[in-house]
N, C-alpha and C positions, 0 to 999 in steps of 0.2 A: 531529589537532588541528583545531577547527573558531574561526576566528577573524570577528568581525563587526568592519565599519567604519561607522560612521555618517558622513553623509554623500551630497552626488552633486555633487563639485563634482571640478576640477581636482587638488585636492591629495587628496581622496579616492581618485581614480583611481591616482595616483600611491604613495599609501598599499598601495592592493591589492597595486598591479603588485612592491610590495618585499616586503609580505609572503609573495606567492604566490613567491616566492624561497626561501622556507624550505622544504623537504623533506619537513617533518612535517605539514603545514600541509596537508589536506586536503579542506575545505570551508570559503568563504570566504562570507560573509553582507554584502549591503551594501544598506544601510538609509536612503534610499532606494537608492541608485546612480545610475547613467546608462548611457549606452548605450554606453560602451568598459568602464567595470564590469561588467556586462551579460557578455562575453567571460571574464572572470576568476573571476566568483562567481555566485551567486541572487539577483536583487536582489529586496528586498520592499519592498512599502509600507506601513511602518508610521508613523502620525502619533504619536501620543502615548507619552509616557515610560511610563508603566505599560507598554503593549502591547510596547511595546521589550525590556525590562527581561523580562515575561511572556515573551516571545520565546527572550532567550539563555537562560533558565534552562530550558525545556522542549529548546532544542535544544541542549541541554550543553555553551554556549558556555564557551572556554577563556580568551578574550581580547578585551577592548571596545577599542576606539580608533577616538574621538573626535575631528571634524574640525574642524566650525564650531561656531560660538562656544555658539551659539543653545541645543543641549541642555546642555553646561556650565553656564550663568548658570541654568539653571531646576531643574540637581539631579540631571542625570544621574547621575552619581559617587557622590553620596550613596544614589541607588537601589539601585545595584550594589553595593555596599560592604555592604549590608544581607545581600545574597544571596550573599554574599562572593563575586563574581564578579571575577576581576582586570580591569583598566579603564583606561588609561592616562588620564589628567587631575585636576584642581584639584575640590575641591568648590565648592560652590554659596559659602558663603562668602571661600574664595582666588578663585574666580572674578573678584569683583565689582573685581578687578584691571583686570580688563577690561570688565564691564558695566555700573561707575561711574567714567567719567572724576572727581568729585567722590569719591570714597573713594581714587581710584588716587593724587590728587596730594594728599591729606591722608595719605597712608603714606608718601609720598613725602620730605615735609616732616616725619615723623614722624623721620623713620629718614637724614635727610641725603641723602638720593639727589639729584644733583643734576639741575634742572627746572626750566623757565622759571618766574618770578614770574607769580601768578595771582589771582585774583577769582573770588568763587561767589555765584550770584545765583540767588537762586528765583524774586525778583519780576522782570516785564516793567517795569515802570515803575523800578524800581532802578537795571539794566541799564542802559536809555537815560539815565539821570541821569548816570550813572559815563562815559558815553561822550559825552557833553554838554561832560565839563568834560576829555577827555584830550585830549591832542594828538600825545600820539608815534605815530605809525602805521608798519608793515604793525603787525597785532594778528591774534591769532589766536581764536576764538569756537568754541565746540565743545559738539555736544549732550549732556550727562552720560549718556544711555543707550546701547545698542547702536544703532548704524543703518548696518549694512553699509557700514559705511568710508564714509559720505559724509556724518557729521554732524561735519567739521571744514572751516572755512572761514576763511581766510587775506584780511584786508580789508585795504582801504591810505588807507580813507577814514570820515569820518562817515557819511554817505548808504551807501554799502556795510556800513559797521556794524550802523543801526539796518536797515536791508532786512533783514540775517540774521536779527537778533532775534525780528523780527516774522514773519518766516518759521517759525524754530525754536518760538517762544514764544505764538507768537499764532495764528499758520494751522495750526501744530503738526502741520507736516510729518514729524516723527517719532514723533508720538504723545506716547507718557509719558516716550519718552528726551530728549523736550526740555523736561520740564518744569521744570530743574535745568539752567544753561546754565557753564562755566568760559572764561573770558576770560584770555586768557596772553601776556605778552611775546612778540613773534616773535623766532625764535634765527635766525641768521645762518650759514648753513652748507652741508655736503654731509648729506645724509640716507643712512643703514648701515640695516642689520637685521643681529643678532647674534641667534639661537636657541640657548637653556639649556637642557639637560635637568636636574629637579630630582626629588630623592626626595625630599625634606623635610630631610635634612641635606649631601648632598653636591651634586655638580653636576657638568654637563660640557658644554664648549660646543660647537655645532655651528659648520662651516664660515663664515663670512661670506656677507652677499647683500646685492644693493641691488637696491629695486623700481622700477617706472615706475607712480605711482599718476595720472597726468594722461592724459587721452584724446588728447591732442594732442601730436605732434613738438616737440623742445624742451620737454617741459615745460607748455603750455598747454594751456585748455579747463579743464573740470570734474573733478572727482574721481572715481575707478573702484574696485574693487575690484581693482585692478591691469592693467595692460598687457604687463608682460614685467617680465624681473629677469635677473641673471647673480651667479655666484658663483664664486671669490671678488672683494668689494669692495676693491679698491688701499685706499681710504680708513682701510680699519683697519688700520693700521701698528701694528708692537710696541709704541709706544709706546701708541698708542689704546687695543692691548687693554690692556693692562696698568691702564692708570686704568679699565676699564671692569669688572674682576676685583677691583679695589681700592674704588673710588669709588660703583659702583654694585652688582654683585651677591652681595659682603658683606654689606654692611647690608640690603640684600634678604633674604637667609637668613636673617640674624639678625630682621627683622620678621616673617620667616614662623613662625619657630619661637617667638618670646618671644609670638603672636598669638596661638598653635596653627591654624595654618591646614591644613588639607591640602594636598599638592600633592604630586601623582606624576605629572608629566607635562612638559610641553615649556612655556617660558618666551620668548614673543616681546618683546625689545626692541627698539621704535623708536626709533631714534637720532640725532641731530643731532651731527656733528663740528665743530666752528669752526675758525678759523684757526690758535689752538693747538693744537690736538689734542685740544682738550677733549670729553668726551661727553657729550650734556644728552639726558636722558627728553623723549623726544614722547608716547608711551604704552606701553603692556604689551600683548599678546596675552595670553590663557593656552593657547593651542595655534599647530599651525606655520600658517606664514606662507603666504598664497595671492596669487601666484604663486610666492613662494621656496623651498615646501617643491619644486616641481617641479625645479626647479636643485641644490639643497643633497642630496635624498635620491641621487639618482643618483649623487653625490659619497660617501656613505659605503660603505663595505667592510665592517660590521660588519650581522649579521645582525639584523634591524631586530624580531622577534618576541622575541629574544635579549635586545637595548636591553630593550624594552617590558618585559620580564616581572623585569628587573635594578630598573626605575623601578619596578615594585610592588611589589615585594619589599624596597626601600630598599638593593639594592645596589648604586648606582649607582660604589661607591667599588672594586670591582672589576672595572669595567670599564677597556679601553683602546681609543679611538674610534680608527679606523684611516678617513682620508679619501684620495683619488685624486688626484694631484698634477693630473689635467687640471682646465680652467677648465668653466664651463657657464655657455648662458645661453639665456631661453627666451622664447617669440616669441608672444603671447595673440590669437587671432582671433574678434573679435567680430562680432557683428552691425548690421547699416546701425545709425543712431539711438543707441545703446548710449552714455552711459549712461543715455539718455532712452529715452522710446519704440522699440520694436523689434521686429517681424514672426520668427515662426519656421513651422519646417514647409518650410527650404530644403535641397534635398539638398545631399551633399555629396559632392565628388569629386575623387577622387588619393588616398585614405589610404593606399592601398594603394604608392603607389609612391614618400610621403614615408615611409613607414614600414622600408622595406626599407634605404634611407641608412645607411650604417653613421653610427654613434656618434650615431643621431638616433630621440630619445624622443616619441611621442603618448599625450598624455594629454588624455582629452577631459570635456569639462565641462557645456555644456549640449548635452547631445546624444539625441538617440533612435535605438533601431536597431530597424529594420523589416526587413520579409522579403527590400527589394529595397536595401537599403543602411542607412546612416546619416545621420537630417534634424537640422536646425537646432533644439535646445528650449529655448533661452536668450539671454542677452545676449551672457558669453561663452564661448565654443561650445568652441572647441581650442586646447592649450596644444603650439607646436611648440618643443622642447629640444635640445641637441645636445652631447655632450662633446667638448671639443677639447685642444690640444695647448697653446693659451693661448686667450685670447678671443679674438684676432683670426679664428683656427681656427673656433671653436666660433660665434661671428657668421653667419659664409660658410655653414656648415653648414646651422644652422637656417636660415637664411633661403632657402638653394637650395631646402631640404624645403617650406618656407612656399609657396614659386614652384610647387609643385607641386599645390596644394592647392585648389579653389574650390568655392564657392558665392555665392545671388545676393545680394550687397550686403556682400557681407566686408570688413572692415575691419578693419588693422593697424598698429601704428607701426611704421617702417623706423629709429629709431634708437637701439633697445636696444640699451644699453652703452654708448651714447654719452659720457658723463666717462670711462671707464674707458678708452676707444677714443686717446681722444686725450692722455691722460697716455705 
């Protein structure tokens, strides 16, 4: 069986390292990769969808799985589908779940899902108007396009308001995804990540997780594409899930199917808990969660080629997901400046003897491997993980591995898990 991953990120790597777990599985394709990919498969560079698509079909690919966002929003799926290649993910249209904040939270409000109160504003001069006459603050302002997790910004003022605006709207720091801006009450709470796997009629959830998306201990600094995560999140108690299987990803199904949407693939909810237990929509993914797919996959016992090929087929209603009663949780090391400006091309060193740690996973992200090691190709560079006995376990772990590890100007939070740590 020859399987391709698109991808060169953390959760791609991570992707490989489960499939290369299957037996039959013997050549693995990763499209781009990186350099712990690199070890598992061939990686190629291909940029464009066609040449991708041209790719699996000449090398009699068996299985596409899709990592970031980026090839989904633009039609991957609908490629492949043409070539009847099986493909785990959402077509270009269920995408837009995730590559239109503005379509996610009018399906939203379509279908009852519950979501903070919001405003959609094309015009820059609107915008400032509306934000002239409000006065309740923190507010939250978010670019309607894709932009690598940092077109959401959390303000507690005017002057901080109209700055993002003009930022998103006018200096149009994210291009076309700011040209479409949603404004939404700020909810009040603990933030979960729950991953669905969905065929288009059935569903099945994956383990819990909660991310560290701030560059900074506690919680401050700027927005990342993650820092670290652990699974499972304490915060989803039986009760939670349950209104989250009721309240939210019922009527989901039912808007998918009364829409005709596609969707054969993994379902990210971001999630806000309150004080009740209540769960409120922050956003959708429509693939897994980067840092969390690295904590949650190690968590499942079910053979992950086996999932995949169940979500294409729309059998997902015979399956039984079997997870690992240990905790995980996994520790992101970036580069100096990250999320800003950042230098690469820094060796790196100890892989080898964080690796060896029992119950401790490397999975690396921007990385290169050369003849004389593995350098620095990215912001962030390695994802250190560790299964444990609970988290306090799985903490000590990764982080002893972490201790093990350098290069010049590395940078880490020391307190992933932190709510979890002290409940």
């Amino acid at each position: 069986m020859r399987v391709m991953v698109i991808g060169s990120g953390g959760r791609e790597h991570c992707l490989a390292w489960k499939v290369r777990q299957n037996p039959s599985v013997k050549e693995i394709f990763c499209i781009p990769g990186n350099g712990g990919m690199s070890e598992l498969g061939e990686c190629v560079a291909l940029s464009s969808l066609p040449e991708i698509v041209t790719f699996a079909r000449e090398k009699a690919v068996d299985l596409v799985l899709v990592g970031p966002e980026g090839p989904l929003a633009r039609g991957i799926v609908d490629l492949l589908k043409v070539q009847n290649i099986p493909v785990v993910g959402p077509d270009r249209n269920a995408a837009l779940l995730e590559s239109s904040k503005v379509f996610a939270k009018k399906f939203m409000e379509r279908y009852g899902i519950p979501t903070a109160p919001f405003h959609i504003f094309e015009e820059y001069e609107e915008a400032v108007a509306y934000f002239r006459r409000r006065s309740e603050y923190p507010v939250v302002v978010k670019a309607d396009g894709l932009a690598s997790g940092k077109g959401v910004y959390i303000l507690n003022d005017l002057d901080e308001a109209l700055d993002a605006l003009f930022e998103i709207m006018v200096s149009e720091k994210f291009g076309e995804s700011g040209k479409r801006v949603v404004v939404e009450d700020f909810v009040q709470g603990e933030e979960a990540t729950v991953m669905v796997l969905l065929d288009g009629k059935s569903y099945c959830f994956l383990p819990s997780s909660q991310d560290h998306k701030r560059v900074g201990e506690g919680d401050i600094g700027p927005n990342t594409g993650g820092m670290g995560a652990y699974s499972p999140a304490p915060i989803t108690t039986p009760s939670v899930w349950d209104k989250i299987e009721r309240r939210i990803v019922h009527p989901l199904l039912e808007g998918i199917q009364a829409e005709h949407l596609f969707y054969r693939g993994i379902l990210y909810l971001g999630l806000m808990i309150d004080q009740k237990e209540n769960p409120w929509v922050l956003e959708f993914n429509v693939r897994l969660g980067d840092p969390e797919a690295q904590v949650v996959l190690p968590r499942i016992q079910n053979d992950w080629v086996d999932l995949s090929f169940a979500l294409w087929k729309g059998e997902l209603d015979t399956v039984r997901l079997r997870v690992d009663a240990k905790e995980a949780l996994g520790v992101v090391l970036v580069s100096q400046g990250y999320p800003g400006h950042y230098e690469v091309g820094k060796k790196i060193e100890g892989l080898e003897g964080a690796k060896e740690r029992k119950g401790v996973f490397l999975f690396h992200a921007g990385t290169e491997k050369r003849a004389d090691g593995f350098y620095t190709a990215g912001g962030r560079v390695l994802n250190v993980c560790a299964l444990g006995e609970n988290l306090a376990d799985a903490y000590h772990k990764a982080y002893e591995a972490v201790s093990e590890i350098r290069f010049e100007g590395m940078y880490y939070r020391k307190d992933i898990g932190f709510r979890a740590l002290k409940k």
